[in-house]
C-alpha positions in Angstrom: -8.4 -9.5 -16.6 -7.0 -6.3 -17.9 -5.0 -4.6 -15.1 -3.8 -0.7 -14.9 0.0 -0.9 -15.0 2.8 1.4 -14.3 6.2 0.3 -15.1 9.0 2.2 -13.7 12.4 2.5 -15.0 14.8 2.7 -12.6 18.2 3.3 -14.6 19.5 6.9 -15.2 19.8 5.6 -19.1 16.6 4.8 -21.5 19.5 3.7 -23.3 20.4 0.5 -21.7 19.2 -3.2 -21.0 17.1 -2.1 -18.6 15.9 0.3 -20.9 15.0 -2.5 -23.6 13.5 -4.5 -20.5 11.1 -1.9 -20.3 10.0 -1.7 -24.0 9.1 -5.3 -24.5 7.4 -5.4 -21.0 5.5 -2.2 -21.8 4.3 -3.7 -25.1 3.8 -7.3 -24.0 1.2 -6.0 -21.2 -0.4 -3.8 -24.1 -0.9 -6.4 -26.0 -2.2 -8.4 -23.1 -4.9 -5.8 -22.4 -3.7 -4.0 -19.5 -3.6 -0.2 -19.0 0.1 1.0 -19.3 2.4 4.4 -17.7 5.5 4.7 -18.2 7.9 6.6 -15.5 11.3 6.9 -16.9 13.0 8.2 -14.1 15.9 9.9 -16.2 13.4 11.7 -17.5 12.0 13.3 -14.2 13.0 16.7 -12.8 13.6 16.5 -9.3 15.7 16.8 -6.9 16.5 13.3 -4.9 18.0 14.1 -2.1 15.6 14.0 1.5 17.0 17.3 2.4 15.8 17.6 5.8 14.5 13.7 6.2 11.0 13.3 7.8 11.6 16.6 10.4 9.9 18.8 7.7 8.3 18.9 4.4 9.9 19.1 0.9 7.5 20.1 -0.9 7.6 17.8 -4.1 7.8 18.6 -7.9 5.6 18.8 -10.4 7.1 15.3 -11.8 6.9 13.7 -8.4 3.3 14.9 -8.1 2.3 13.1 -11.2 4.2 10.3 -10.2 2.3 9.6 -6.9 -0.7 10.1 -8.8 0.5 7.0 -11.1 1.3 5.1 -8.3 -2.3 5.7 -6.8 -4.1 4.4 -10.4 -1.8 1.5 -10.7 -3.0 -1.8 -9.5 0.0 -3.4 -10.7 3.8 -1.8 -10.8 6.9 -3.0 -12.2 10.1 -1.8 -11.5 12.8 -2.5 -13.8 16.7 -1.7 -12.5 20.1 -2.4 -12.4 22.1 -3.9 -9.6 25.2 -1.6 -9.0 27.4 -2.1 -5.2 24.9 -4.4 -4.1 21.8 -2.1 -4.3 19.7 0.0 -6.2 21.2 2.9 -8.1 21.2 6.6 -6.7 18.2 8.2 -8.6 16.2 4.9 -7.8 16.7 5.9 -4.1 16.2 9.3 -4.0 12.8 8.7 -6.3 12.0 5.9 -3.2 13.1 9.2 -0.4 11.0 11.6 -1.9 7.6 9.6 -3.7 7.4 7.0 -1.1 6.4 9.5 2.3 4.7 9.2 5.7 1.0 10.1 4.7 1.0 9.0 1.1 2.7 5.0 1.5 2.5 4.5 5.2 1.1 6.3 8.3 3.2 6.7 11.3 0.9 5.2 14.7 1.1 6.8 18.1 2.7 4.0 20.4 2.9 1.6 17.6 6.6 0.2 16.3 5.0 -0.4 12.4 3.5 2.4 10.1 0.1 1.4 8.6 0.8 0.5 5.1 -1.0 3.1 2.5 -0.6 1.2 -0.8 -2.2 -2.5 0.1 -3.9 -4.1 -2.7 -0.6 -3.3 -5.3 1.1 -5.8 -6.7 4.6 -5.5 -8.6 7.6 -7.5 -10.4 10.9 -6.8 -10.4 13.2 -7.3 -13.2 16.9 -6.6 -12.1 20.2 -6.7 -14.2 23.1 -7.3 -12.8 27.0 -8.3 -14.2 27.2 -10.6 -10.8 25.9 -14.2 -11.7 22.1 -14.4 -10.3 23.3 -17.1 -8.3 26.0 -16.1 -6.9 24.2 -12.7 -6.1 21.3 -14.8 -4.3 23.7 -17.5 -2.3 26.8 -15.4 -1.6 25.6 -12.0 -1.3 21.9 -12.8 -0.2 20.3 -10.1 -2.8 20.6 -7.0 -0.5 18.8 -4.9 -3.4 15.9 -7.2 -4.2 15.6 -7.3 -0.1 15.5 -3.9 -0.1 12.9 -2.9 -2.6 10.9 -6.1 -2.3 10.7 -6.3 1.7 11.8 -3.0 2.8 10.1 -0.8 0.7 7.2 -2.3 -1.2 6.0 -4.8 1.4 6.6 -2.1 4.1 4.0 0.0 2.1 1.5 -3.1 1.9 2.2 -3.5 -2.3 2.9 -7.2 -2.9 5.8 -8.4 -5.2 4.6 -11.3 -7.4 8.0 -12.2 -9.4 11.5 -11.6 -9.7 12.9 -11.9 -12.6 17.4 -12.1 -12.4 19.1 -11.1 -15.7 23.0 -11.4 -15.8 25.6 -11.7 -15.7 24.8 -8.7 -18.8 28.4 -7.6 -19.3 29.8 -10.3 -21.9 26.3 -11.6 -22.6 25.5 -12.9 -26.1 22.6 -11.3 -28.4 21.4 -14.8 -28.5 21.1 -14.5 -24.7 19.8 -10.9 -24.1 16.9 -12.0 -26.6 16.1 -14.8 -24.4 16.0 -12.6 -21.2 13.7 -9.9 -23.2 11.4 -13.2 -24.0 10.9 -13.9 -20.5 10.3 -10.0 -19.7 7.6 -10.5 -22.5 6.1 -13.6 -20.4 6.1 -12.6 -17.2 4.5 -9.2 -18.4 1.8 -10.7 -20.5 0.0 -12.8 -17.7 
């Protein structure tokens, strides 16, 4: 069943792994059928910082208006990033502090200790690079940046991640290996 799909790159470079993550997962869920954006997040203009946090309104860009508006058509979203200290890079964050705000992902309740989530029937992947070894990065350090976008973010929202997908350790990695990783970005995009 053809799906609307918006695949977010979350690296400050087009021109990295991530970056050719993104191409074959873009074209394998084309050629699938689905309905594909693109948000290159080095590509946006805005500014990520949550000046003033929640106490008053920033008002948001013209890129960060579009991008809510992609979020809202998407019934499927994949975000494809790096793993740097742990976590998610900075412009990954600040995209998250400004796009993802009380009244458009989540309402605040009066007397209640959980938002109501604004973006239920989403689903997403993650695809994550990362120079740690996956497992090491799962068992030792207990994946604080998959936690926090998959459980802190997206889940907290109501969208529901389907897969993870764990490439690295990238630096040293073989052509022969990178191609492999691509081929499973290319499977896990095309169901």
């Amino acid at each position: 069943m053809s799906k609307r799909v918006l695949v977010v790159l979350g690296h400050p470079s087009g021109e990295s792994f991530c970056g050719a993550l993104t191409e074959c997962y873009v074209d394998a869920a084309r050629s699938a059928g689905h309905e594909v954006r693109v948000l290159r997040l080095d590509a946006l203009n805005f500014d990520p910082v949550l000046r003033a946090g929640y106490r008053q309104a920033q008002p948001l860009e013209p890129d960060l208006l579009k991008a809510q508006a992609d979020i809202t058509w998407a019934e499927h979203l994949a975000f494809i990033y790096p793993i740097w200290w742990g976590g998610i890079p900075a412009l990954m964050k600040g995209f998250f502090d400004r796009v993802f705000l009380p009244g458009f992902a989540f309402r605040y309740r009066t007397g209640k200790p959980f938002p109501d989530p604004l973006l239920k029937g989403r689903t997403a992947h993650l695809l994550v690079t990362m120079d740690t070894p996956p497992w090491y990065f799962r068992w030792v350090y207990r994946m604080p940046g998959l936690h926090q976008v998959r459980k802190t973010t997206l889940q907290f929202c109501g969208i529901k991640p389907l897969n993870t997908l764990m490439f690295g350790p990238i630096l040293g990695s073989s052509p022969q290996r990178r191609e492999a990783w691509l081929k499973q970005a290319q499977g896990i995009a095309s169901r």
